[in-house]
C-alpha positions in Angstrom: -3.1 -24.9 17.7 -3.4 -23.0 14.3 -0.2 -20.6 13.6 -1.7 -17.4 12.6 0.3 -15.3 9.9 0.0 -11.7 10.0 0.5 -9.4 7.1 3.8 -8.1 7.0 5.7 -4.9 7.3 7.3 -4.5 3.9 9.2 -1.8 4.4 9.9 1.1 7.4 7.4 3.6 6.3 4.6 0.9 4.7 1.2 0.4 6.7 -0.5 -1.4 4.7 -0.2 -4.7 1.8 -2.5 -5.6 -1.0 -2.7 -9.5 -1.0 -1.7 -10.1 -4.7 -1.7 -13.8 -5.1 -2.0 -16.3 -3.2 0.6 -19.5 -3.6 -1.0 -21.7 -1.2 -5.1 -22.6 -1.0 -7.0 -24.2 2.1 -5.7 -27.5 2.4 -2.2 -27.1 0.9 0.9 -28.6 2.7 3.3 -25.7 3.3 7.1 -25.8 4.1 8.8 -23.7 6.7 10.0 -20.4 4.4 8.5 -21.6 1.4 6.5 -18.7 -0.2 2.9 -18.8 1.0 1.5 -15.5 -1.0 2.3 -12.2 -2.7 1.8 -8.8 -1.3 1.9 -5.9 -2.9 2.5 -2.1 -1.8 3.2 1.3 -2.8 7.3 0.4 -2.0 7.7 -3.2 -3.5 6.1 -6.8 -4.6 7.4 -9.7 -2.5 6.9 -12.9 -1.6 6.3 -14.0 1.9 7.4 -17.2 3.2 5.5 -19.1 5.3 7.0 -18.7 8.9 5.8 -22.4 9.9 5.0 -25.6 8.2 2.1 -27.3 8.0 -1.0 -27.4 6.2 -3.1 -24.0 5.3 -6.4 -24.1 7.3 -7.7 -20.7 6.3 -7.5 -17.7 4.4 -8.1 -14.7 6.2 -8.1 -12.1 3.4 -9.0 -12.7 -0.5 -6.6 -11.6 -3.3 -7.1 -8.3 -4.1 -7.3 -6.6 -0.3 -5.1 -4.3 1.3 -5.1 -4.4 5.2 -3.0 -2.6 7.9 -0.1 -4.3 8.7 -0.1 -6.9 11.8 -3.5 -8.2 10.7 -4.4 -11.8 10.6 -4.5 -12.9 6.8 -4.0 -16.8 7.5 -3.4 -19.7 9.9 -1.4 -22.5 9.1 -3.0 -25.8 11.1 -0.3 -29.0 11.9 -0.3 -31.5 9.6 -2.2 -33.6 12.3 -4.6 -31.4 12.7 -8.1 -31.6 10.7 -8.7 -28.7 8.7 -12.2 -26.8 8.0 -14.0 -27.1 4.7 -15.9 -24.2 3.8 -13.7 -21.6 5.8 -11.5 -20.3 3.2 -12.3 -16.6 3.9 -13.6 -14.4 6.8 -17.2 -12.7 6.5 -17.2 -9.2 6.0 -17.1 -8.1 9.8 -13.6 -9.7 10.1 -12.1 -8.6 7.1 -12.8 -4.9 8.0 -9.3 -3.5 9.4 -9.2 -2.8 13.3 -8.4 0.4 14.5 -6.4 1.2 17.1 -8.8 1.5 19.7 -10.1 -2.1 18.6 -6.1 -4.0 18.6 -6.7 -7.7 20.2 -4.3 -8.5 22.8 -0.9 -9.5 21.7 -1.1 -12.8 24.0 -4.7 -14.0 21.7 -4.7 -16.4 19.5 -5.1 -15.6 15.4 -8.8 -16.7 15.5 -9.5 -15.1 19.1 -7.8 -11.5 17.6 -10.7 -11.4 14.4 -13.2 -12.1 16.9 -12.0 -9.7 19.4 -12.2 -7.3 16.7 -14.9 -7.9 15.5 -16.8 -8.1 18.7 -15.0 -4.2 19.5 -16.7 -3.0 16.5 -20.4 -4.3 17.2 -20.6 -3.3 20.7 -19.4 0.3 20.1 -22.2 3.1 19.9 -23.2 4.6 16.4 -21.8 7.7 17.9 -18.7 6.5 18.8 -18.4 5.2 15.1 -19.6 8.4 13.3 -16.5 10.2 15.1 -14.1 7.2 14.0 -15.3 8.1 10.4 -13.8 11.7 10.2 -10.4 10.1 11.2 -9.1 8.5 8.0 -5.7 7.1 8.1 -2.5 8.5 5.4 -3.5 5.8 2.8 -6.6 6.7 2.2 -6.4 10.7 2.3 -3.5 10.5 -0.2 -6.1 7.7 -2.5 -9.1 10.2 -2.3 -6.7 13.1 -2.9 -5.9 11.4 -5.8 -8.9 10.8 -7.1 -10.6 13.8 -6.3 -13.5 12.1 -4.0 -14.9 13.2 -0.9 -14.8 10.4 1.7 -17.6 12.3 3.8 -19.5 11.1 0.9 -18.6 7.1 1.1 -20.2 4.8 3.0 -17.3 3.4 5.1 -16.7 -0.5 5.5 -14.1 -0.6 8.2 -14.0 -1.3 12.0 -16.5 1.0 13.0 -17.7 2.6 9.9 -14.2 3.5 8.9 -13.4 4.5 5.0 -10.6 1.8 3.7 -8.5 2.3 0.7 -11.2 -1.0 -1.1 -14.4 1.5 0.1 -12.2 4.7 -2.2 -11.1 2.0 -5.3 -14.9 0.9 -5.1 -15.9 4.4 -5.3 -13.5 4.8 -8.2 -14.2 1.7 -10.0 -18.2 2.7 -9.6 -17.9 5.9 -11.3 -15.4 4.3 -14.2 -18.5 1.4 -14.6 -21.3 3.9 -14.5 -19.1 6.6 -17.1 -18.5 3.4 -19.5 -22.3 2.4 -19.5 -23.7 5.6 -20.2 -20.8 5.8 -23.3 -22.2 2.3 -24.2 -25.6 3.6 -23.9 -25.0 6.3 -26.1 -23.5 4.9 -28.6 -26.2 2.0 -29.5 -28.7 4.1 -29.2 -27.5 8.1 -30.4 -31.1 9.0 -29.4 -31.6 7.8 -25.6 -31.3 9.8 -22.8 -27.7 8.9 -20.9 -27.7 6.7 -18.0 -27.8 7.5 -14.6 -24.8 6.7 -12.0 -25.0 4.2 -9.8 -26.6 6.1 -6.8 -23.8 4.4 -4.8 -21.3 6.4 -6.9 -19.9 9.4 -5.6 -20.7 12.9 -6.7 -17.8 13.6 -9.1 -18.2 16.4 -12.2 -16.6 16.3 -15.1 -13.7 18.4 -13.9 -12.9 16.3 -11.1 -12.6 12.5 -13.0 -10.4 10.5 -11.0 -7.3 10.5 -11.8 -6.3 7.0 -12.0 -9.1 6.7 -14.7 -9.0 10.0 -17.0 -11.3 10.1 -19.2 -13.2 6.6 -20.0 -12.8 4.7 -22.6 -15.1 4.4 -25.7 -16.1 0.5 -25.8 -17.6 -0.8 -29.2 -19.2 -4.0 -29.0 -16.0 -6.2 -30.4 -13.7 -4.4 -27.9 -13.0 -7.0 -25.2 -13.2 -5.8 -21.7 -10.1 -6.9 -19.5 -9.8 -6.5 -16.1 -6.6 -4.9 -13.9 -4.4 -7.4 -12.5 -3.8 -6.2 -8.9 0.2 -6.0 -9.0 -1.1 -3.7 -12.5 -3.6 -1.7 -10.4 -0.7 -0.9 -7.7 1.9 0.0 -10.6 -0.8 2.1 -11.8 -1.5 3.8 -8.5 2.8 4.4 -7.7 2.9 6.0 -11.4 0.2 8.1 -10.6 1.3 8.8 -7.0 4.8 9.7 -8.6 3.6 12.4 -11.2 1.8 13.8 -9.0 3.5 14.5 -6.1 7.0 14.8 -7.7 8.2 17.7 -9.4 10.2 15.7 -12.5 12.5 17.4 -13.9 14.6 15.7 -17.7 17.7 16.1 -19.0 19.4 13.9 -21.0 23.5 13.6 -23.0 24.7 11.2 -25.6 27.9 9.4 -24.9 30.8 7.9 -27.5 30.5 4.2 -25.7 33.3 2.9 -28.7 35.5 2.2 -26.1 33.5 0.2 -24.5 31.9 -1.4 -27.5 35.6 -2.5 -28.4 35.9 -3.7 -25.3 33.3 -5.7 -24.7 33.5 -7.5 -28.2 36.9 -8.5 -27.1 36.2 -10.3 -23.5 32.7 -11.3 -23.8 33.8 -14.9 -24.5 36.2 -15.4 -22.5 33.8 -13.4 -19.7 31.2 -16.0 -20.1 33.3 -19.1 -20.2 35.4 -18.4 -16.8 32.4 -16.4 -15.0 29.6 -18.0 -16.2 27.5 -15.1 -16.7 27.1 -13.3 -20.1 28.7 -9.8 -20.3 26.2 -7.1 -21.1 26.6 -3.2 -21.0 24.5 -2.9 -17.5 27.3 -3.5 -14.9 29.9 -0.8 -16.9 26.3 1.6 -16.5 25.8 0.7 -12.9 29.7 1.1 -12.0 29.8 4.7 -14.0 26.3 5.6 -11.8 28.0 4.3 -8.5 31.7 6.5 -9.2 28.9 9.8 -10.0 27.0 8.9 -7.1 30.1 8.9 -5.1 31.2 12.2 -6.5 27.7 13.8 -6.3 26.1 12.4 -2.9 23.6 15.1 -3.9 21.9 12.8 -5.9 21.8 9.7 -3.6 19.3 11.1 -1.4 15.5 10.8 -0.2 12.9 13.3 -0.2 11.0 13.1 3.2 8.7 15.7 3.3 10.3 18.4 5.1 13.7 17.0 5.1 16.0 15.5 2.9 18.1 12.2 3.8 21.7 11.7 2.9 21.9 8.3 2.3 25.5 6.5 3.6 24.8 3.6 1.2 24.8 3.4 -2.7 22.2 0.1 -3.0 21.3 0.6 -6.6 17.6 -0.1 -8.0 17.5 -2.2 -11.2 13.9 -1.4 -12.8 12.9 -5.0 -14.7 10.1 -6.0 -16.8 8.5 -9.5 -16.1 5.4 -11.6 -17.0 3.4 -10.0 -13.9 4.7 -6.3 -14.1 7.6 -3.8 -13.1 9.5 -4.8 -10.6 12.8 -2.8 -9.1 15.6 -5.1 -7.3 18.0 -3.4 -5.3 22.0 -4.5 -5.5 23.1 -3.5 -2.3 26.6 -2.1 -1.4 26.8 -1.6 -5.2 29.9 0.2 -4.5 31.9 -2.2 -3.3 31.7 -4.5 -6.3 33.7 -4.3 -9.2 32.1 -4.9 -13.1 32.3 -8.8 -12.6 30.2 -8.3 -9.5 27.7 -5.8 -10.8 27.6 -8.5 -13.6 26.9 -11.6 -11.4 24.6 -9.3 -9.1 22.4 -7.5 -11.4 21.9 -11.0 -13.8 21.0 -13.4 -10.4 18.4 -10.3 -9.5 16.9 -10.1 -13.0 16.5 -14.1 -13.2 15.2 -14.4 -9.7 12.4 -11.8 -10.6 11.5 -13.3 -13.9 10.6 -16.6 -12.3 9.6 -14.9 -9.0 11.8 -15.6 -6.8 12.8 -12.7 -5.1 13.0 -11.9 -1.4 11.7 -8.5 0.4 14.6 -7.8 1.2 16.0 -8.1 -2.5 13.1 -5.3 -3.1 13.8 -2.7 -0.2 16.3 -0.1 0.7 17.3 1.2 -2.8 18.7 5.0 -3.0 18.8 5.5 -7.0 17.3 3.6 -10.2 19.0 2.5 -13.7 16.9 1.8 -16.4 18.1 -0.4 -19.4 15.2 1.2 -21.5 17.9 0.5 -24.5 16.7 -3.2 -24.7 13.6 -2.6 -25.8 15.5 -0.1 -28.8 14.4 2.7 -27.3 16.8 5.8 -28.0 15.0 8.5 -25.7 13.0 7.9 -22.8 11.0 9.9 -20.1 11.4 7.3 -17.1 8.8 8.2 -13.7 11.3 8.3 -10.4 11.3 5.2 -7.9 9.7 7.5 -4.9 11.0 8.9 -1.9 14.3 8.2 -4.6 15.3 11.5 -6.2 16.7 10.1 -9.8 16.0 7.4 -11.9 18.7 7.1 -15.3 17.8 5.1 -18.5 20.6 3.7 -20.7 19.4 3.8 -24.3 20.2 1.5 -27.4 23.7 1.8 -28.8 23.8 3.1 -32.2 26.6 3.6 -34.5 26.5 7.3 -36.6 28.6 9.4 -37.9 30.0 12.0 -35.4 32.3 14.8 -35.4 35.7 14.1 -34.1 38.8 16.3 -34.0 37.2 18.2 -37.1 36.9 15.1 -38.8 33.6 13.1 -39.4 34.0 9.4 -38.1 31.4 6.6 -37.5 31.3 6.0 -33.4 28.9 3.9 -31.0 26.4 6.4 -29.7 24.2 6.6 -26.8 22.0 8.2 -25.0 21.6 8.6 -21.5 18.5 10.2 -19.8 17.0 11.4 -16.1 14.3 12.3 -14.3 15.1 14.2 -11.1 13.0 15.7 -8.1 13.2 19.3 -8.5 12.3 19.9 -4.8 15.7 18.2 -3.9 17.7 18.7 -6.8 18.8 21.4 -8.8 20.0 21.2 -12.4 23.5 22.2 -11.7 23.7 18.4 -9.5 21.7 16.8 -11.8 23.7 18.1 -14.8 27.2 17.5 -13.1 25.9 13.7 -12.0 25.5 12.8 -16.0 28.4 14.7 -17.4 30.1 12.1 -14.4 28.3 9.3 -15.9 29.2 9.9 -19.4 32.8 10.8 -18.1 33.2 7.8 -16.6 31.9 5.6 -19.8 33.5 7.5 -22.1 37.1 6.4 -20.2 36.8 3.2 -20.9 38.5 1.0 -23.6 40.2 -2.0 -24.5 42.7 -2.1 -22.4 40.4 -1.1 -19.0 40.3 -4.2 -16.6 36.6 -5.3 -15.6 38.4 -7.3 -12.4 
């Protein structure tokens, strides 16, 4: 019998996961825990291991997706058992999510839950399913919303004629394809009349352009035409979701880091031969951010709507740049480790992301972001927060200038640090204590200060 594996919950509030790759095809031999696919939501990017071995039988759900969580998205066959050419996907019926009046019996089997689903949908009434319309779930209110479309005006895919967050990104992607012919239209020929939308568009004027797209872009015929990535579509729809739903709020002061300029310079070798890890300028960052955060529980909170959490636990975020997009580690307990373990810590999660090889729960359960924007050179920066977070703080390149100290002009290492903030839960007078903290903190260290 065929192990079916469900789409995972990636996260307590997440309902829903956007298949981003899969690892495994039909007929591939999978280990037990061996990553069988990415997923993708509006919290994190993780792998999922597969929770049996064997050999992959069929794919349930293409790249590309998003489906409720709990659904059926593969089944793993034993390695004696013959598997299927030809049955690498569901048809359309069964990839359609099931609503709640349509849930399969937890005792069926993986294929026996699609069909019963399936089956649910066909036999109810037209009526029944013109109701089920009006009733569309978070994700998709929040992704019209967004977008500025009507779902009353899409024709729903779903278990039972149901809109689904693929029926409003169609919608989206329609309009974006019809806006870029007509500008193709009229620039090849200035005289011709512009062309129509798709009829299967949705109405949208010129005031209402969705906001994922903005305005479209002008193609000329040497421009090459690259598709979104998906994990570059769903960073795409969290930066959106972010600006738009979170007051930001930006203040930023410049810190004298000499100190610990001098006292890098003078352990860094000796760091790397007994630790094995190179010493950078991110775990004496993280360690000033966790002693603010502890000073300032203010700002290690979550927005929640109509309430505000205080979180017990500082599990920093660590925003990092790889080959297939932003991704935001978490180092848990962060307080609890000294520089050398913020060091070890933060380099095993940046290496383990790079080659994509992080876990979900290396992705979950941060309560504040730091940014090493300074890497890149960057000297001021205007980072978007890590929602329902309430701060995200950039460290900036280090620069050496000529400053004013004691009346006297000297040359010191320089640099800035910057945050965003959620104005709903944060006043300036936190956020502004939280960073004088931060650039206390820095500023106390020299030579002499212990990193054990």
């Amino acid at each position: 019998m065929a192990e079916v594996v469900l789409m995972p919950q990636l996260g307590e509030s997440v309902t829903e996961g956007t298949i981003g790759q899969w690892l495994k095809k039909v007929g591939d031999e999978v280990e037990k825990y061996e990553s069988l696919l990415e997923v993708m939501t509006d919290k994190v990017n993780a792998e999922v291991p597969a929770p049996v071995g064997g050999i992959v039988s069929k794919i349930l759900v293409e790249e590309g997706q998003t489906v409720e969580v709990g659904t059926p998205i593969c089944e793993i066959a034993g390695a004696e058992e013959e598997v299927e050419s030809g049955t690498s996907s569901l048809q359309e019926g069964s990839q359609a999510r099931p609503s709640s009046e349509s849930k399969p019996s937890p005792a069926a089997t993986g294929t026996e839950q699609v069909q019963q689903a399936t089956r649910g949908g066909e036999s109810e009434t037209s009526e029944q399913g013109d109701s089920l319309r009006g009733r569309y779930s978070p994700a998709v209110r929040r992704l019209a919303s967004e977008n500025h479309i009507n779902p009353d005006t899409i024709t729903g895919t779903g278990a039972k004629g149901r809109v689904t967050r693929q029926d409003i990104l169609k919608a989206v992607s329609e309009h974006r394809q019809g806006a870029s012919e007509e500008t193709r239209s009229v620039s090849a020929e200035p005289q011709a009349q512009p062309t129509k939308p798709s009829a299967s568009a949705p109405s949208v004027s010129a005031a209402e352009m969705p906001v994922l797209q903005g305005a479209p872009a002008v193609i000329d015929p040497e421009d090459e035409i690259v598709p979104l990535a998906s994990v570059r579509k769903v960073i795409a729809e969290r930066m959106v979701r972010s600006k738009t739903t979170v007051p930001h709020a930006w203040l930023m002061m410049e810190v004298d880091v000499s100190g610990l300029v001098a006292l890098r310079d003078r352990v860094k070798d000796e760091f790397k031969a007994k630790e094995g890890v190179s010493l950078t300028y991110v775990p004496f960052m993280l360690r000033a951010v966790v002693q603010a955060l502890k000073a300032v529980p203010e700002m290690n909170v979550q927005w929640n709507g109509d309430s505000i959490v205080m979180k017990k636990r500082i599990n920093i975020g660590m925003a990092s740049a790889t080959d297939r997009g932003l991704v935001v580690p978490v180092i848990k307990n962060a307080d609890e480790k000294s520089i050398v373990g913020l060091a070890k810590a933060s380099q095993d999660l940046v290496r383990r992301a790079r080659t994509g090889r992080l876990t979900m729960d290396d992705l979950t359960g941060g309560t504040f972001t730091v940014d090493n924007t300074g890497a890149i050179g960057t000297v001021l920066t205007y980072p978007i927060i890590n929602a329902p977070e309430v701060g995200i703080i950039t460290m900036e390149s280090i620069v050496k200038r000529p400053v004013v100290v004691q009346d006297m002009v000297a040359i010191r290492s320089m640099m800035n640090i910057c945050i965003s903030f959620d104005h709903r839960a944060v006043d300036g007078a936190e956020a502004g204590k939280f960073v004088r903290l931060v650039k206390e903190n820095l500023e106390a260290i020299g030579p002499s200060t212990s990193i054990y």
